[in-house]
N, C-alpha and C positions, 0 to 999 in steps of 0.2 A: 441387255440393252445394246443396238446396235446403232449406229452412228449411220444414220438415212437421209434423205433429202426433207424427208419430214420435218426432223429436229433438228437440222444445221442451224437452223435461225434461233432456233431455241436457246444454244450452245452461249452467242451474244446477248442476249437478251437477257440470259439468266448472270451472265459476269456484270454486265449493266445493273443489276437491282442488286445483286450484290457491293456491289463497287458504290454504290450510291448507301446501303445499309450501313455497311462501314467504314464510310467513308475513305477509300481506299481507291489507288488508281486503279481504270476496267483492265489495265493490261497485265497487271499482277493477277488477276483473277484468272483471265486468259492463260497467263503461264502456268498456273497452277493444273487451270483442266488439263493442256497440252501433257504435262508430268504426270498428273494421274491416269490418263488413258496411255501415255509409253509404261505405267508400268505396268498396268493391266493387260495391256497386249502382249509385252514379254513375259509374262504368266502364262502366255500361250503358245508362245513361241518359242521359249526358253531362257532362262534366266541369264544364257551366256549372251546370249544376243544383243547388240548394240541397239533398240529400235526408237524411232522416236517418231512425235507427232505433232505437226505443223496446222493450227488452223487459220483458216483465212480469216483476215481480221474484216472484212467485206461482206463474204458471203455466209461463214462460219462453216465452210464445210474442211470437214480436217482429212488431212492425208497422213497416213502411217508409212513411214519408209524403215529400212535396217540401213544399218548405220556402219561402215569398215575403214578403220586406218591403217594409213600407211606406217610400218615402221622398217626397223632395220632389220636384217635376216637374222640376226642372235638376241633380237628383244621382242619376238613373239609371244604372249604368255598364254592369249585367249584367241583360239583360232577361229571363232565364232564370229568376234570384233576387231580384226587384224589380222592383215597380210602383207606381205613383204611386197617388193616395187616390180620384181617382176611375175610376180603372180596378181598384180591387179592392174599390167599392163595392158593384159585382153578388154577388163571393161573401162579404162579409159580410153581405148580406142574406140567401144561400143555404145561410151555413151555420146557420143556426138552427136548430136541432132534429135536425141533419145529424150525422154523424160527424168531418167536420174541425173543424179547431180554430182558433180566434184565439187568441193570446199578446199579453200586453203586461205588460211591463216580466220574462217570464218565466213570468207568471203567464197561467191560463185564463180567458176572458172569459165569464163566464156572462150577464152583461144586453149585449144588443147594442145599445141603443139606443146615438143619435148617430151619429157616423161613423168611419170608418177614422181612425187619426193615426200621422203616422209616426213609423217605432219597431212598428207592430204588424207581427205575423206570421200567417200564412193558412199553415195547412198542412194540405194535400189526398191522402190514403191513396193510395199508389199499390200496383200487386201486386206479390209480393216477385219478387225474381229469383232464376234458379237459375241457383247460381254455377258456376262451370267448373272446372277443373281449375287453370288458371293467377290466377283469381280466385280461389279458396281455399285458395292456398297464399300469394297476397300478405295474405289477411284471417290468417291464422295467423300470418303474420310481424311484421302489425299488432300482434298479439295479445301476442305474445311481446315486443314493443319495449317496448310499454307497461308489461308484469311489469314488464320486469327498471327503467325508469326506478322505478315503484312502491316494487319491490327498495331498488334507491339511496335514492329517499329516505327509507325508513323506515329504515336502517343511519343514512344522515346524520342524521337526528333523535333517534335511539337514541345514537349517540356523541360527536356534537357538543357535549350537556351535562358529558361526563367529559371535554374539555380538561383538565388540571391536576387530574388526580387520578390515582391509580395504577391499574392492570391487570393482571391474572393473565391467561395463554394458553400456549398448545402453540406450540410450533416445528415448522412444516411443509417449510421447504426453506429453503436457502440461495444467494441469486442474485447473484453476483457481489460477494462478502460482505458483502451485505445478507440480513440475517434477516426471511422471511414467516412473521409470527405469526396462529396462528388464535385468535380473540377471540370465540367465539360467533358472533353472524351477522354475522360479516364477517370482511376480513383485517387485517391490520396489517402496518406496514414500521420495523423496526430498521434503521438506515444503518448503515455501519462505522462512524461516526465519532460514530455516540451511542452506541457500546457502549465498556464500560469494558476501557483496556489494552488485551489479547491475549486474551480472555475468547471462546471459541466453543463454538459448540451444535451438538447432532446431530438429525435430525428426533425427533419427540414429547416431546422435553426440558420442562421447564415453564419458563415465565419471568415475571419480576415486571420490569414496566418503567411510566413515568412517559408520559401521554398529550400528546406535548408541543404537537400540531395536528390537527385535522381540518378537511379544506380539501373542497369540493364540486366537481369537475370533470367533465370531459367522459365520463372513463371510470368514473365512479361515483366514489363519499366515499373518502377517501385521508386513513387515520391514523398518523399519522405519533409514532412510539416512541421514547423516549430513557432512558438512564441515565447520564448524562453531567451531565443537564442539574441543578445546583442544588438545582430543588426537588424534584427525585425522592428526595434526602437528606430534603427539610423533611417531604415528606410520609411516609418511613417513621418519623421521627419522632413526626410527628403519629401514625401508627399504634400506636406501641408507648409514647408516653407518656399517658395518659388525661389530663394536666394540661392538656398542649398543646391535643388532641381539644376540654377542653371551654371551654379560652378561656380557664384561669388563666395558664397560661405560653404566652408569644408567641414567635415566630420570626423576630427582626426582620432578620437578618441572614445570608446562606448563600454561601460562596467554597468554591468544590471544585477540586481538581488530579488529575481522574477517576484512581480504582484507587492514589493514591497518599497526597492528605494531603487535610485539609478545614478549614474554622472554620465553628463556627455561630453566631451569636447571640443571646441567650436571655434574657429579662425575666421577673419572676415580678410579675402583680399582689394577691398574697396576699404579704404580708410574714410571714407562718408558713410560705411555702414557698422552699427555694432552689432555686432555677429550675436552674442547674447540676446538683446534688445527684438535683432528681430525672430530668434526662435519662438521668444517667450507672444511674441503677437501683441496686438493691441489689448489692452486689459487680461493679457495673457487668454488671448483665443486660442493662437497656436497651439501653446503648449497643453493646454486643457483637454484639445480633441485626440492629444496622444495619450494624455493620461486615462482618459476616458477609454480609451481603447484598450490601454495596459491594465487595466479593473483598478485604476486609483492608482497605480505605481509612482511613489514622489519621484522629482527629476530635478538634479541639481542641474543647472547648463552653467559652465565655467568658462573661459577662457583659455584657449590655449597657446604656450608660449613654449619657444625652442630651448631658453634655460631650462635645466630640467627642476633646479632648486625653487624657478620662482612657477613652473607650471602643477610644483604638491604643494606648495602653499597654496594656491588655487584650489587643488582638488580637495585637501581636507577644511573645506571652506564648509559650517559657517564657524570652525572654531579656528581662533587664530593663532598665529606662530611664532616663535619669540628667534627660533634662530636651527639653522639647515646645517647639517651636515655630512658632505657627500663622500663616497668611498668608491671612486672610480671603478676600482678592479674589482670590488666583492659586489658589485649594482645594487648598494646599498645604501640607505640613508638613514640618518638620524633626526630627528627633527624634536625640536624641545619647545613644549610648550607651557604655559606660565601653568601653575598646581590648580588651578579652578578652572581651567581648559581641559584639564587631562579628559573626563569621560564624556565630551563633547567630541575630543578628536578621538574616541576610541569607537563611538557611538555605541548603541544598544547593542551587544552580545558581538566588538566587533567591527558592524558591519561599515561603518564610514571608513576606519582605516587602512578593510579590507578594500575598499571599492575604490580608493585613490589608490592604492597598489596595483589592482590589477588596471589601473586608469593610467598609470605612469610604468608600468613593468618593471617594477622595484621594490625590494623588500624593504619596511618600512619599519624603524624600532620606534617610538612613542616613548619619550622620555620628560619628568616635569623638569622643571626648572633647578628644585632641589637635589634636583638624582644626578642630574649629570651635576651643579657644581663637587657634589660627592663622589661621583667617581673620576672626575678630572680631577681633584683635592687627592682621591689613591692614588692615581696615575701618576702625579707630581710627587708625590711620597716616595713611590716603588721606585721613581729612577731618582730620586736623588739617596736614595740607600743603596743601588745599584754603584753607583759614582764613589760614594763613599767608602763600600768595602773593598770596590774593584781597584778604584783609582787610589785608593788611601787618601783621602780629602774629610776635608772639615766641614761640617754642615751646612755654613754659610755659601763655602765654593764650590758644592755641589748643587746648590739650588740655582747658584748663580747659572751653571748649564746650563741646568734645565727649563729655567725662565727663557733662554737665548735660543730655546730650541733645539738645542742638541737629548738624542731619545737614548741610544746605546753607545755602546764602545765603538762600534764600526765607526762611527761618525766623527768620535774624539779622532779614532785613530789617522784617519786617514782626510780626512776634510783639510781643503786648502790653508794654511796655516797663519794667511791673513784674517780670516772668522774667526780664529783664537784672539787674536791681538784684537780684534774689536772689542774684546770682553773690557769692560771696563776694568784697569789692575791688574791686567797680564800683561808680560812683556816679552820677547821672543824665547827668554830662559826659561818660563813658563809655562809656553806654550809645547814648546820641546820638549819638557819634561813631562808633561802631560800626553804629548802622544807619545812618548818613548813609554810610560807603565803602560799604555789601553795596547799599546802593541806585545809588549812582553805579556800581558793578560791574555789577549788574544790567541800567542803564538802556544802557550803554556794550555790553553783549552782546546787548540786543532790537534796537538802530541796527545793529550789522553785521550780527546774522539778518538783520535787513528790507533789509540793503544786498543780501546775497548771496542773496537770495529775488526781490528787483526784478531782479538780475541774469541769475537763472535762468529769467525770464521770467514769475512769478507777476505774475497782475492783479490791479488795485486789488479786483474783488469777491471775491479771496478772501483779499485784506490785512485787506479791511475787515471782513472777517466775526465775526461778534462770538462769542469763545466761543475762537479762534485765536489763540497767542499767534505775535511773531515767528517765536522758535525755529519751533515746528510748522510754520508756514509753510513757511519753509526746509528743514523735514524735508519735506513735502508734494512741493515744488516739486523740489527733489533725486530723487523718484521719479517724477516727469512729472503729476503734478498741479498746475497751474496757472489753476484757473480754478473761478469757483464750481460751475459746471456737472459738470467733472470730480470735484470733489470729493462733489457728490451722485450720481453713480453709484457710490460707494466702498461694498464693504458695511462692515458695523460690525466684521466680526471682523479685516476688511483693516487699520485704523484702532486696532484696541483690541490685535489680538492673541488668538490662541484656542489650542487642541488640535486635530489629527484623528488617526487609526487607520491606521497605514500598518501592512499586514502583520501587526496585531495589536498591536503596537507604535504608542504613542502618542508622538508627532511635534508639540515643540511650534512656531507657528505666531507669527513678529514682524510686531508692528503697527507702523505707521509711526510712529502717538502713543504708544504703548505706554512707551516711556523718561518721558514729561511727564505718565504717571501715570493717562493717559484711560482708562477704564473701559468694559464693551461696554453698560453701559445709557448712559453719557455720549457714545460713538461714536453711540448711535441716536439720543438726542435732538439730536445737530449733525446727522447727516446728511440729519434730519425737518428739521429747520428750513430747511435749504437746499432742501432740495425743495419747502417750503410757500412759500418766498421765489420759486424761478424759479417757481413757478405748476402745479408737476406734480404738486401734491397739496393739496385743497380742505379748509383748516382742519376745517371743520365736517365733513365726514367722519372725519378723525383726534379731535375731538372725542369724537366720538359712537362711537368704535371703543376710546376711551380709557375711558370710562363705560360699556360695555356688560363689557370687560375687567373695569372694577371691581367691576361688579354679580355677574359671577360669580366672580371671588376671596371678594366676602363670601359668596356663595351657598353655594363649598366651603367657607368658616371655619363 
């Protein structure tokens, strides 16, 4: 195939119906041929050779030139496409008025004065070649590579912005029951496992599904569909309540139990609107044409409030609560409901207590009315025998404590010594006497931790370490930490105690300090300190990582 006056026009014409096939800009198409005839030509000319090819976007006739940079005398590598400044002095003096071209920085050098620098480029017309048979079928395959990359990315750029938002498409086949959806110019992939239930399609079926990724890979943009997911509920919400659409009513909260049950959460910031009232629609239209769409999925719509105690009584609605109780540091709650509540709030196999958990992001204990008076009636028992053996006290002046609120010895011992005198029948000799045992108790339980912590082999740097009481110690040393070193390799959640997800199922996770109350911001700040102590971590960096921190916390306030 040689490139003639014949087929110039041809060259445009054919980027045109391509460009318009798929749907692609003509000048990408253009670039493409350009690249497949420079490489085809340099199959002929040599593979060192720099050559390239320029078609008129006007006329389409293409010119083939070779292509030489300028570089520095000791960074030659390819003497084919590169020469040093004064050996390509001659033809920037020769191309003056000539037909080749100097570049620099991309751009046409129209004044030549001075001299060559490198970076510039000399490029000298050479005749075009005529391609062969096995040379224009590698330049077509050029051709073709570069579409279909073009292809991809304009699908990737066209879908990538509709993450999280919903999609209408055709069902084209089904591949090992995953559903290929046609979405316009491109395809889409339903898994099994983001389709709702038992729910299937036949080819050309329509389908409404939630965009839950598009990812860029090697075999083109890969959109990935879901109805499963959450906010594929938020967002047919947002479709069918205009309040939601325009910002009055928010969606702060979405727990789904695909095809079966749901809770959503719902604020209104118009106090003339109920945010509830108008999800649910007039004779509940609204919400119908979601459930319709969910294949029948029930939908609790609740109320949502900033208390977190009165926003799960809310979400374990419709069964009711008799009384909350929150555990700041552990994000846990308790909540107690009357004994003929219990498996209304626990729902069928579960799932209401799970779905106001994951509604509220707190783990949730479900206790009757009966259970917890029994175990606060143990609770009340264990410390006032606690009081009793500890403090030598008489069972009347041990309950008397623990009705006032006092839980352990720390508390006797060291609590402002006015709270004793409130006790009703304590007097100051009383109350002294009182923290003088909790203390001599105290003091009598830190000497045997530290006897049986020296014993287990703990060293002085990490007796001494300031922040560790005995006990801890002893707890440490009991699990083979013995040494300040050891103890700074610990991470913090080893230390404080955490959660992980085993199987879906959250797996809670004891800390060695976790009983003496340590916290996982208090685990960080000891295990920092011991690390800034042996030297493996330079203050002023932690510093400056501490205030860079801060500056963007106010940045997001």
């Amino acid at each position: 195939m040689a490139i003639t006056s014949a087929n110039q026009l041809e060259l445009l014409q054919t980027a045109e119906a391509v460009a318009r096939e798929k749907m692609i800009e003509p000048e990408l198409v253009i670039e493409a041929m350009e690249d497949s005839l420079a490489r085809a030509a340099k199959s002929r000319y040599g593979a060192d050779m720099d050559i390239r090819v320029r078609i008129d976007r006007k006329t389409g006739n293409a010119t083939f030139t070779r292509a030489r940079t300028v570089v520095e005398d000791d960074a030659i590598e390819n003497y084919q496409a590169q020469f040093t400044a004064a050996e390509a002095a001659p033809y920037f003096e020769a191309a003056k008025g000539g037909r080749n071209l100097w570049l620099r920085e991309g751009q046409r050098i129209e004044d030549f004065a001075g001299a060559p620098q490198p970076g510039d480029v000399f490029e000298e017309e050479v005749p075009p070649v005529d391609l062969g048979r096995i040379a224009a079928q590698s330049a077509k395959q050029v051709i073709l590579q570069r579409v279909r990359e073009a292809e991809r990315d304009r699908q990737y750029e066209e879908f990538k912005d509709r993450a999280g938002s919903i999609i209408n498409g055709v069902v084209k086949r089904e591949e090992y029951g995953n559903i290929i959806v046609d979405v316009g110019r491109g395809e889409a992939i339903l898994r099994r496992n983001e389709k709702i239930g038992r729910e299937s399609y036949r080819p050309n079926d329509r389908i409404r599904a939630y965009v839950k990724d598009v990812r860029r890979e090697t075999r083109g943009p890969q959109i990935f569909l879901s109805r499963t997911d959450p906010q594929f509920m938020a967002e047919l919400f947002k479709m069918e309540v205009p309040e939601i659409y325009d910002g009055v009513i928010e969606i702060k909260a979405v727990a789904r139990d695909p095809g079966s049950r749901a809770k959503i959460a719902v604020i209104s910031y118009d106090n003339s609107i109920d945010p509830v009232g108008a999800c649910v629609g007039m004779r509940g239209s609204r919400v119908q044409a979601v459930v319709g769409e969910l294949q029948g999925e029930k939908i609790d719509i609740i109320p949502w409030s900033e208390d977190q105690a009165t926003f799960l009584v809310n979400a374990l609605q419709p069964a009711e609560v008799s009384k909350v109780v929150f555990d700041e540091e552990a994000t846990r709650i308790e909540v107690v409901v009357p004994d003929e509540q219990l498996s209304l709030a626990i729902g069928r196999r579960g799932q209401n207590v799970r779905l106001a958990s994951q509604l509220t992001g707190l783990d949730i204990d479900i206790l009757t009315e009966e259970e917890e008076s029994k175990r606060r009636q143990a609770e009340f028992n264990a410390r006032t025998q606690l009081f009793m053996d500890k403090l030598d006290l008489d069972e009347f002046f041990a309950q008397l404590l623990v009705a006032e609120g006092f839980t352990n010895l720390e508390e006797v011992a060291y609590v402002e010594i006015d709270e004793l005198l409130s006790i009703e029948g304590v007097d100051e000799g009383t109350a002294g006497e009182l923290q003088a045992r909790a203390r001599d108790v105290l003091e009598a339980a830190s000497r045997e931790a530290l006897a049986n912590a020296r014993e287990l082999g703990a060293e002085d740097s990490l007796i001494e370490f300031d922040g560790l009481t005995p006990q801890m110690v002893e707890a440490l040393a009991k699990d083979g930490v013995k040494t300040l070193e050891d103890f700074a390799t610990c991470a913090d959640w080893e230390l404080a105690g955490g959660w992980t997800t085993v199987d879906g199922a959250r797996v809670k996770d004891d800390g060695l300090l976790e009983p003496f109350g340590v916290s996982l911001e208090d685990a960080q700040d000891l295990v920092m300190t011991a690390r800034v102590m042996l030297g493996w971590v330079d203050p002023t960096e932690l510093e400056a990582g501490d205030a860079e921190a801060t500056e963007d916390e106010e940045a997001g306030a």
